[in-house]
C-alpha positions in Angstrom: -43.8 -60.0 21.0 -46.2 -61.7 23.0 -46.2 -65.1 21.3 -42.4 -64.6 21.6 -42.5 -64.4 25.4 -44.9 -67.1 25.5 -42.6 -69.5 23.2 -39.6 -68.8 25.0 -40.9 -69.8 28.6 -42.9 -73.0 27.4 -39.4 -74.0 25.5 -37.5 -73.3 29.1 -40.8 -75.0 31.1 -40.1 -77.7 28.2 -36.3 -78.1 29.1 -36.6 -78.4 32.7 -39.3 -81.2 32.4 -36.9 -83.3 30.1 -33.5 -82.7 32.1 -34.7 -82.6 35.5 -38.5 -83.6 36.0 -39.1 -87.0 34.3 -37.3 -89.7 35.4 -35.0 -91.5 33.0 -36.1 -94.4 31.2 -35.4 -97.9 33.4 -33.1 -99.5 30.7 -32.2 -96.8 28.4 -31.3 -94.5 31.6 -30.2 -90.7 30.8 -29.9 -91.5 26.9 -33.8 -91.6 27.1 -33.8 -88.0 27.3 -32.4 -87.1 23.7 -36.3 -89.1 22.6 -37.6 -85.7 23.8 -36.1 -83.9 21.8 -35.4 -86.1 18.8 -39.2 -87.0 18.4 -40.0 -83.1 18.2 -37.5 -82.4 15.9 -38.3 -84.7 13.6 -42.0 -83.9 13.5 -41.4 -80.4 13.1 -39.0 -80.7 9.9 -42.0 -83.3 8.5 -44.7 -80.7 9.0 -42.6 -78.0 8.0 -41.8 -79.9 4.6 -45.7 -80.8 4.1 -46.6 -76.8 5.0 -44.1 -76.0 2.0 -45.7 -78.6 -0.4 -48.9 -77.3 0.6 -48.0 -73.6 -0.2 -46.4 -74.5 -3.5 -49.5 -76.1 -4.6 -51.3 -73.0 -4.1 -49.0 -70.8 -5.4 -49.2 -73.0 -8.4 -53.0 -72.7 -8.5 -53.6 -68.9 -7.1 -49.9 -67.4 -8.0 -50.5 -65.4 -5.2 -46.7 -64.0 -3.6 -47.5 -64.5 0.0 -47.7 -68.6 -0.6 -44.2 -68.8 -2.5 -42.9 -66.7 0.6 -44.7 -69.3 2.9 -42.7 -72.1 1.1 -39.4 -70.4 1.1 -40.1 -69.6 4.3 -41.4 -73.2 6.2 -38.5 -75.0 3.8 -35.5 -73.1 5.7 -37.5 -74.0 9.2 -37.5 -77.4 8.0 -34.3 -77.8 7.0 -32.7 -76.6 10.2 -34.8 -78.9 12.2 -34.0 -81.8 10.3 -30.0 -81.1 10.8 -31.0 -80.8 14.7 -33.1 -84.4 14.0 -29.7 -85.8 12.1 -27.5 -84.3 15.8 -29.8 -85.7 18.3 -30.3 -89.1 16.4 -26.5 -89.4 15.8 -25.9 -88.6 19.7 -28.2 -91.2 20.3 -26.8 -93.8 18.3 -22.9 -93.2 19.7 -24.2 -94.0 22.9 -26.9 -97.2 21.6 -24.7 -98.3 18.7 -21.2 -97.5 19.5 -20.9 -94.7 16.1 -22.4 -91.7 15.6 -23.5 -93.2 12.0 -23.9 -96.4 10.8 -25.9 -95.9 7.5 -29.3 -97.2 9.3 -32.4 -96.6 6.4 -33.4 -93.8 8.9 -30.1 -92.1 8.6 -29.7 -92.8 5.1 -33.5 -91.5 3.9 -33.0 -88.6 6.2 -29.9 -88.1 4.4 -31.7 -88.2 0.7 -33.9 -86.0 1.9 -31.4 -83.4 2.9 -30.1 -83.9 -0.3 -33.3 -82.9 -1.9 -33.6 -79.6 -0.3 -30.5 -78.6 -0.7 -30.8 -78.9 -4.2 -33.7 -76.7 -3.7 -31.6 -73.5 -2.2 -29.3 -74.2 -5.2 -32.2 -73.9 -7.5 -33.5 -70.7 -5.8 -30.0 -69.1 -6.1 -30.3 -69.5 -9.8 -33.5 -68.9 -10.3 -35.0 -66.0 -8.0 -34.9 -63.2 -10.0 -36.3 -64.9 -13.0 -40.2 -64.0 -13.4 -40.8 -67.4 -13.4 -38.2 -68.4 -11.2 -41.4 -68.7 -7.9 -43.2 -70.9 -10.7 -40.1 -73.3 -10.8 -39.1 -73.5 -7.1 -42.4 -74.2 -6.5 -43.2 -77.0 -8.9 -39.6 -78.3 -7.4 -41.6 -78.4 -3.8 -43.9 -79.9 -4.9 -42.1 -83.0 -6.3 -40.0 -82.8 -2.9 -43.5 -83.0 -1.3 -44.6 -86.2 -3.0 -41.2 -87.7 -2.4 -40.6 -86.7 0.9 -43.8 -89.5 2.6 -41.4 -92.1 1.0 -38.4 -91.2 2.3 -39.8 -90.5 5.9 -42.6 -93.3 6.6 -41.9 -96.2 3.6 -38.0 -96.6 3.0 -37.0 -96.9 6.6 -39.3 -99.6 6.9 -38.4 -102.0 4.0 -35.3 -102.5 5.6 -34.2 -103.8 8.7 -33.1 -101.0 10.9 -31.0 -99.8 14.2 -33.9 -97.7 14.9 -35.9 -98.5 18.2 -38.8 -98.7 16.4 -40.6 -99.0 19.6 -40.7 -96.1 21.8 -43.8 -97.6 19.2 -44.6 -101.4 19.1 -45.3 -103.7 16.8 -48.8 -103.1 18.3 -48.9 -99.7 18.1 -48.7 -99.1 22.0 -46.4 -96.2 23.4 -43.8 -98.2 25.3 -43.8 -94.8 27.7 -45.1 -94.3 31.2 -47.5 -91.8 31.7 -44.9 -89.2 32.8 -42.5 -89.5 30.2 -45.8 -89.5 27.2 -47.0 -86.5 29.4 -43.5 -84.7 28.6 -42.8 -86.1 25.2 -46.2 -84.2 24.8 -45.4 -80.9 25.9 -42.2 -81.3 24.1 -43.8 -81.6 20.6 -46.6 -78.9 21.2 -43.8 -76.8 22.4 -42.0 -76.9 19.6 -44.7 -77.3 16.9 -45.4 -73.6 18.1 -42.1 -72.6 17.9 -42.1 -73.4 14.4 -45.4 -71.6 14.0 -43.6 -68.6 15.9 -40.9 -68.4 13.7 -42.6 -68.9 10.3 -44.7 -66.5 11.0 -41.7 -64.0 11.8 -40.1 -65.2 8.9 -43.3 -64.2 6.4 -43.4 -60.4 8.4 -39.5 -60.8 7.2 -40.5 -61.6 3.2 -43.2 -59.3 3.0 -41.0 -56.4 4.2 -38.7 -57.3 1.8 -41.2 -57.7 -0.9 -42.8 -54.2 0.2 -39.1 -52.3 -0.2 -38.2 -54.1 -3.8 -42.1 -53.1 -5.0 -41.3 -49.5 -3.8 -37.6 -49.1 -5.4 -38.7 -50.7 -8.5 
C-alpha cells in the first residue's frame, strides 16, 4: 500500500513537471511535451518485453510456476504500454507530420510487434489449461524475446524515417537542456516504478489464483 502511495504522488509530481514546470521546447513548442511521456512509454513496454523473455527462459530451465506467472504477468504490462507508446507517437506525428500515421519503420515495427503479442494471448487462450501449455507460451516468449531487439533498435534504422531521431544526435548528444533531461528523467524512473508497482501486484494477483485452483483441485 505504501509503494502505491508513493507511485501515485511521484506520477502526479511527474505530471505537473511536464505540463506546467519545464518550459516547452523553443521550436517544437507545447508538442515537446508528449517526448515526456512517449520516451517512458516506450522504455517501459521494452523492459517489460525483455523481463518476460527473461522469465520464460527460466521457467524453461527451472519450470518453476512463479516465473511463467512473471511472464504472463510483465507481457500484459507491456502490451498496454506499448498501445499508450503507439497514442502518444501518433498524437505526436498529427501535429509534426500532418496524420496520425504514416507507416514510418517506427510505426510499422511497433506495429509487428504488437502483432506478435497478440498472437501470444491467442496462444495462451488455447493453451492454458494444457499441462504443457506454460512450456509452450513460454518457448513462444522466448522467440518474441529474440525478435523483439530487431524490431525495436535494427528495423527502424535501415530505413529512412519521420522519427526525430534526435531528441538523440547523430553524435549521441541529448539535444535537451538541462531542465527538460532533468524531467524526461523523473519521467522514466517514475514510470519504470510504476511498472515494477504493478507487476508486482499483478504476481500477488497469480499466486492467489494459483493458491485457490491448488486448493479446489
Amino acid at each position: 500500500m505504501v509503494l502505491i502511495i508513493i507511485d501515485a504522488l511521484l506520477m502526479l509530481a511527474t505530471l505537473y513537471l511536464i505540463y506546467i514546470w519545464v518550459p516547452p521546447a523553443a521550436i517544437l513548442g507545447e508538442t515537446s511535451r508528449i517526448v515526456y511521456l512517449h520516451v517512458p512509454l516506450a522504455w517501459v513496454s521494452t523492459l517489460a518485453f525483455i523481463v518476460a523473455g527473461l522469465a520464460s527462459i527460466q521457467y524453461i530451465r527451472k519450470n518453476a510456476i512463479e516465473y511463467i506467472h512473471c511472464a504472463r504477468s510483465s507481457v500484459h504490462i507491456g502490451f498496454f504500454f506499448s498501445i499508450l507508446t503507439v497514442i502518444t507517437g501518433s498524437l505526436w506525428a498529427k501535429v509534426m507530420w500532418g496524420s496520425y500515421w504514416n507507416w514510418d519503420p517506427r510505426e510499422t515495427s511497433i506495429t509487428l510487434l504488437l502483432l506478435i503479442y497478440i498472437a501470444y494471448f491467442s496462444l495462451h487462450q488455447i493453451v492454458h489449461t494444457n499441462p504443457k501449455g506454460a512450456m509452450l507460451e513460454s518457448v513462444y516468449l522466448v522467440i518474441a524475446f529474440v525478435a523483439s531487439p530487431f524490431l525495436i533498435f535494427v528495423v527502424p534504422r535501415l530505413y529512412p524515417s519521420l522519427h526525430p531521431e534526435p531528441v538523440i544526435n547523430t553524435q549521441g548528444a541529448i539535444l535537451l537542456d538541462t531542465e527538460m533531461r532533468l524531467v524526461l528523467i523523473i519521467s522514466v524512473v517514475t514510470f519504470t516504478l510504476f511498472y515494477a508497482t504493478v507487476l508486482k501486484l499483478l504476481l500477488k494477483v497469480y499466486k492467489l489464483e494459483y493458491v485457490c485452483t491448488e486448493d479446489v483441485s
